[in-house]
N, C-alpha and C positions, 0 to 999 in steps of 0.2 A: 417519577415513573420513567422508566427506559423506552424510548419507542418500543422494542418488542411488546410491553406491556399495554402500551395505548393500541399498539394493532391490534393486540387479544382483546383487549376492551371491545375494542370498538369494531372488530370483525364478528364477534359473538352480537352484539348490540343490533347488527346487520345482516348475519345469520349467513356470511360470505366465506371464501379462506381466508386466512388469516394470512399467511404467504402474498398474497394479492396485497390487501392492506397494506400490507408494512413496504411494500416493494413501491405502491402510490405512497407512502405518509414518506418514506426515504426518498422519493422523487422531490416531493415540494420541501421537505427538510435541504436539499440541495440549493434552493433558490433562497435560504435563508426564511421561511416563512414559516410562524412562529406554530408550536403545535396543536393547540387551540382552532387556528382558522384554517389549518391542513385538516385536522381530522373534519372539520365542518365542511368543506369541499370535499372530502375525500364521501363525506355522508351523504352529499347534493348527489353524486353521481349513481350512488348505490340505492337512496331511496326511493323505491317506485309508486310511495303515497301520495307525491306531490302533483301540482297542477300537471306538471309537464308532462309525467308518466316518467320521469326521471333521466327524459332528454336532455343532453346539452344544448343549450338557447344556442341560436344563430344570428349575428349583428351584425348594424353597420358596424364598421372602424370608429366613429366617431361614437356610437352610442357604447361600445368599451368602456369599463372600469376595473380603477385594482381589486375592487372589493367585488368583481364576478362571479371570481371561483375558478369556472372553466368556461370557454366559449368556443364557438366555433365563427369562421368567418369567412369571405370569400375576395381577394384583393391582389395587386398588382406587386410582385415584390421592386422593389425602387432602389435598394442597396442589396446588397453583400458582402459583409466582411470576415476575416477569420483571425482570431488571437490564441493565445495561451493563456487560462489562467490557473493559479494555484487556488485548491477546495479540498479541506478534508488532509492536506499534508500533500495532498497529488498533483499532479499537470493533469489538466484540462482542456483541451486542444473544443472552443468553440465556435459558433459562426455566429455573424449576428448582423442586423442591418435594418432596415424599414419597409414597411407593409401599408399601401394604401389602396383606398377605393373612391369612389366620387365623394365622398363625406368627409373624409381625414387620412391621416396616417397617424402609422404607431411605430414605436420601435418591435425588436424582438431579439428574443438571442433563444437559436439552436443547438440544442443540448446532443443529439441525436444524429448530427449528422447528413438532414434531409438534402445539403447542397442546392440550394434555393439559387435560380439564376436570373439577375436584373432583367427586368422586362417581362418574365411568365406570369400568366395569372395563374392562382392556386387558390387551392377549397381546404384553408385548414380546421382541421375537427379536434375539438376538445384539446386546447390550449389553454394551461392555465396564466392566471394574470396576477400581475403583482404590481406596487408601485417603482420607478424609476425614475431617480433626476425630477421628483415630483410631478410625473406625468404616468398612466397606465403603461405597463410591458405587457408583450406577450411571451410566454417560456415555453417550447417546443420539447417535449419531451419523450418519456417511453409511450405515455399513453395516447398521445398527439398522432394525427394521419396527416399525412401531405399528399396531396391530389392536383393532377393539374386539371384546371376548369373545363367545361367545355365549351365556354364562350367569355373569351378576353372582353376587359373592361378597359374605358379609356378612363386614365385619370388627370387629374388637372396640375400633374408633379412632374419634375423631371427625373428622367430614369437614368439609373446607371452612377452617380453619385459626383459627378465631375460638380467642380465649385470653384469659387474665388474664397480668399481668406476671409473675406469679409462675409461671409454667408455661414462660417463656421459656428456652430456652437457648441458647447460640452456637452457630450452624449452621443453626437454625431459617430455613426462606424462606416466602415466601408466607403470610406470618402477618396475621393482624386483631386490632387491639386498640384500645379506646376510652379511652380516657383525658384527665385534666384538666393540663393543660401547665401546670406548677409554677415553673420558670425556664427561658428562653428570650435569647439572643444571639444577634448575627449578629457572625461574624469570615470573614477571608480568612487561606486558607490557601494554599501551594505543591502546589495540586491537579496531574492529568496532563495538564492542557491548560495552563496556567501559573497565574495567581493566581485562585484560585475564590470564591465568597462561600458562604457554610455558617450553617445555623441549627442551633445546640445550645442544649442544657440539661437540663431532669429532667423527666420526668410521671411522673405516679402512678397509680392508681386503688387501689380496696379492697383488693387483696393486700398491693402495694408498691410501691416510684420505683425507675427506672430512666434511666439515662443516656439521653439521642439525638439525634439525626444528623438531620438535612435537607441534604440534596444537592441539592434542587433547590428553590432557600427560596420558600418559600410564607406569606401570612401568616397564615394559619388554625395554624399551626404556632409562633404568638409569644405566644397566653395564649387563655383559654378551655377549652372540654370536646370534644372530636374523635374520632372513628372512623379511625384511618389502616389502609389496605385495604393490602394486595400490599408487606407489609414482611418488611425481615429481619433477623437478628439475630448482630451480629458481638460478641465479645468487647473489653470495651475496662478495662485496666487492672483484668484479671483477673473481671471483671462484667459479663452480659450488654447489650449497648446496641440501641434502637431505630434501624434505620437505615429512612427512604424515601428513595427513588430519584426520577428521572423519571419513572417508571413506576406508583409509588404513587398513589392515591387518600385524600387531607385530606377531611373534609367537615365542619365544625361541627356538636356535638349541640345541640337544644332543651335538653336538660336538662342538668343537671350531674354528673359522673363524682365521685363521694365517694372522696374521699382517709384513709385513717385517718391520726390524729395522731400514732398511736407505731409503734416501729419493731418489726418480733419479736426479741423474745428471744432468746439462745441462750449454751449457755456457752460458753467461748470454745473447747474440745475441737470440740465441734461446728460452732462458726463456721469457725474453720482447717481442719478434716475438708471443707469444702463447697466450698475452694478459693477464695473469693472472695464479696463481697456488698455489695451497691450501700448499703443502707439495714438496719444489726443492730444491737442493744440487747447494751452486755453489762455486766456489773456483775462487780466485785471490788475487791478491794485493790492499791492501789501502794504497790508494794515497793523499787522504786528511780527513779530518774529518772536517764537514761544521758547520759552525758559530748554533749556538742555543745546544749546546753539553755540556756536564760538568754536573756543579752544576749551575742547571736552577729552575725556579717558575712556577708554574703552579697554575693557577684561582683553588678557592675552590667551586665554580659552575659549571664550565661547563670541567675543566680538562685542558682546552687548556694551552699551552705554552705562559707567558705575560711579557713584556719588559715595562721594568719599571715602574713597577705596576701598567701598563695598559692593561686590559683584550678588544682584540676586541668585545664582545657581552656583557661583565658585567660591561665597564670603570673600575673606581679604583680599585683595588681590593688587599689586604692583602697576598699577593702570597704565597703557600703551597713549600717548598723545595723539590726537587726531583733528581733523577739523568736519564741521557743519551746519547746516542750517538748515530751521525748520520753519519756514515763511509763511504765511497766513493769507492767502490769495482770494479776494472778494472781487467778483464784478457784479453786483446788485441782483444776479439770479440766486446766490448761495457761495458758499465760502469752502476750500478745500488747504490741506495743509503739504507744502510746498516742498520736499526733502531733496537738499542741494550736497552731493558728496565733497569730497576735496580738494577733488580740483574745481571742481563749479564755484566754492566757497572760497578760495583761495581767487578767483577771478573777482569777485563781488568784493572779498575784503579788501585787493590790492595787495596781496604776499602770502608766498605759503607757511608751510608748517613752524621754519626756521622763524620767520618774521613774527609769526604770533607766539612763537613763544620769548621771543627776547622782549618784544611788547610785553607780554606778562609780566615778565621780571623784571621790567624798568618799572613798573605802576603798583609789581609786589600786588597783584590784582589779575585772575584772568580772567574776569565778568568783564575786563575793557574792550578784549576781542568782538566777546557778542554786541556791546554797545557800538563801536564804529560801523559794523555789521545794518545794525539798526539806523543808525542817521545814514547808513550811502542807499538804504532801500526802501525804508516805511515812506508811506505816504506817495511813493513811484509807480507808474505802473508796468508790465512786467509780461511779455510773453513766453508760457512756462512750454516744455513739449517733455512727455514723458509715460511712463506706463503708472495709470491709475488703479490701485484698489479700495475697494469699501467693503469692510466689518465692523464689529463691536466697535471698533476704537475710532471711528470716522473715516471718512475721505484723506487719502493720502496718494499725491502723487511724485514717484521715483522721478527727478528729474535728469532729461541727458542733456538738455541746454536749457536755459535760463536768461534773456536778453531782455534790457529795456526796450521800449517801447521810445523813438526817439520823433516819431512825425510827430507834426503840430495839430493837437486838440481841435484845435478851432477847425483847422482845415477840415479833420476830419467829419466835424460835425455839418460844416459848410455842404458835404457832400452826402453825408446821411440824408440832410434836408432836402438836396435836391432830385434823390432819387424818390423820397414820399412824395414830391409834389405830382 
């Protein structure tokens, strides 16, 4: 069936316009919400047999859910942000940020325009909800009121969106953060308008570094200390990333954003426990070093790793020489797998590319690579520093250094002891 045809259904079923219907079921069809549980909201509103008399409930923030429907509610907004997105083939120019009361916060995103400003309190009416980032949204839409209260709530949240990197999470909008831009590119990418130009790389500040995004490149954005206003924060290869928009605010600091030198700690239990981590410290023992290590090939298309000069996505393929290492890192809370590029590998084996491969052809053998590989590091212990991710395939951390561990055991234990007693 055609939306138009579920509106007629179900505006006859309801005894409403049909015009009305279809104009609410195209409202929540824009939030992706499937047509089944639109037309069952769209039905909450319009029935007046129920308990309610077919009012919209009004809630704490915390007592929200995606499976509401519609609700109303009354709360402090605590962000605001604005992006662009594509829906339907079009530009979408939305707002969006966070809403709390003494209970909770929630996110939202503003369809409509209301220009919601940090710090006001507002009475919004008949908001429908959905799930996001596995947590309830609220969507502000045609049929949505915004009101401002008439008596401000204090809530337990800071307003205005200002943060450390370390506070950052995916899903965050409308966030402020100052930071000193660490590494900086510009590439093109197959954006939704065709080839786009993008500035990436890391910044930092005093907590930690994190990945990000310029969408709309600016060159306050390529090295230096900077305030970026009206940012948000998307997940990228399991790790929080800065993203600005056209919509964001760059402005160069006077001073300088201090970056620490080391990365935090964590044992590795805890690192995998946190799902992901742009910049972690972990230290333990390699226990083995897993098959695909050494002096390996890689497809001259797509990069991947190919065994016997067969590429899974290009078949045959003429294999490009490279080196690596994939280390097996235990320290008795859990085990993560250690990913050393070429030049890291190239320090651990003692010679680069040139050396392992004349090695090969004196032994007529390149599994000797990974084996010397294996006696300068199994059984050593090892602190790794690098960005971790975890999915299906396990715990894997990119490493940017790789250094043994050369104090003395005992000592160290000498002094473990003495701080338990």
């Amino acid at each position: 069936m055609s939306l138009q045809d579920h509106a007629e259904e179900l505006a006859s079923d309801l005894g409403v316009d049909t015009a009305e219907v279809r104009s609410e079921l195209e409202t929540l069809d824009k939030y992706d919400v499937p047509i089944d549980e639109a037309k069952q909201t769209v039905r909450r509103r319009y029935d007046t047999d129920g308990d309610d008399g077919g009012e919209v409930p009004s809630k704490d923030v915390a007592a929200i859910t995606a499976d509401d429907g519609s609700v109303s509610t009354t709360a402090v907004v605590l962000t605001a942000g604005k992006r662009s997105i594509q829906y339907g083939g079009d530009t979408h120019v939305i707002q969006e940020g966070e809403l709390a009361d003494e209970t909770g916060r929630i996110s939202y995103t503003d369809w409509e325009g209301f220009d919601l400003e940090p710090g006001a309190t507002v009475r919004v009416g008949n908001a429908n909800t959905r799930e996001w980032e596995g947590e309830p949204e609220l969507n502000l839409g045609e049929g949505t009121t915004v009101e401002s209260a008439a008596e401000s709530l204090s809530v337990p949240y800071d307003v205005g969106g200002e943060a450390t990197l370390a506070d950052l999470d995916p899903g965050d909008r409308g966030v402020t953060v100052e930071v000193q831009v660490l590494e900086a590119e510009s590439r093109t990418i197959d954006g939704r308008d065709g080839e786009t130009e993008i500035i990436s790389g890391v910044v930092g500040d005093e907590t930690a570094r994190l990945p990000f995004t310029d969408w709309d490149p600016r060159p306050e954005l390529r090295e230096g200390s900077v305030r970026i206003e009206n940012a948000y924060v998307r997940e990228f290869r399991g790790v929080p990333s800065v993203n600005a928009s056209e919509f964001s605010t760059v402005s160069p600091l006077k001073g300088t954003v201090e970056v620490a030198d080391s990365a935090e700690r964590r044992s590795i239990r805890a690192a995998v426990e946190a799902g992901g981590l742009f910049d972690v410290e972990l230290v333990g023992s390699v226990v083995a070093v897993r098959d695909g290590s050494g002096l390996i090939e890689r497809c001259p298309e797509c990069g991947r790793v190919i065994d016997g000069g067969q590429c899974r996505s290009h078949g045959a393929v003429e294999g490009e020489d490279d080196l690596r290492v994939k280390a097996i890192l235990d320290d008795g809370t859990g085990t993560v797998t250690v990913v050393l590029d070429a030049e890291l590998t190239a320090e651990i084996y003692g010679g680069g590319l040139e050396a392992a491969r004349e090695h090969a052809r004196d032994a007529m053998d390149r599994s000797v690579v990974a084996d010397d590989i294996r006696a300068a590091i199994v059984g050593r212990e090892f602190r790794a520093r690098g960005s971790l991710t975890v999915d299906e395939y396990g715990a894997n951390l990119t490493a940017r250094s790789f250094e043994q561990r050369r104090d003395d055991p005992t000592a160290r234990a000498r002094a473990i002891l003495e701080v338990a007693k």
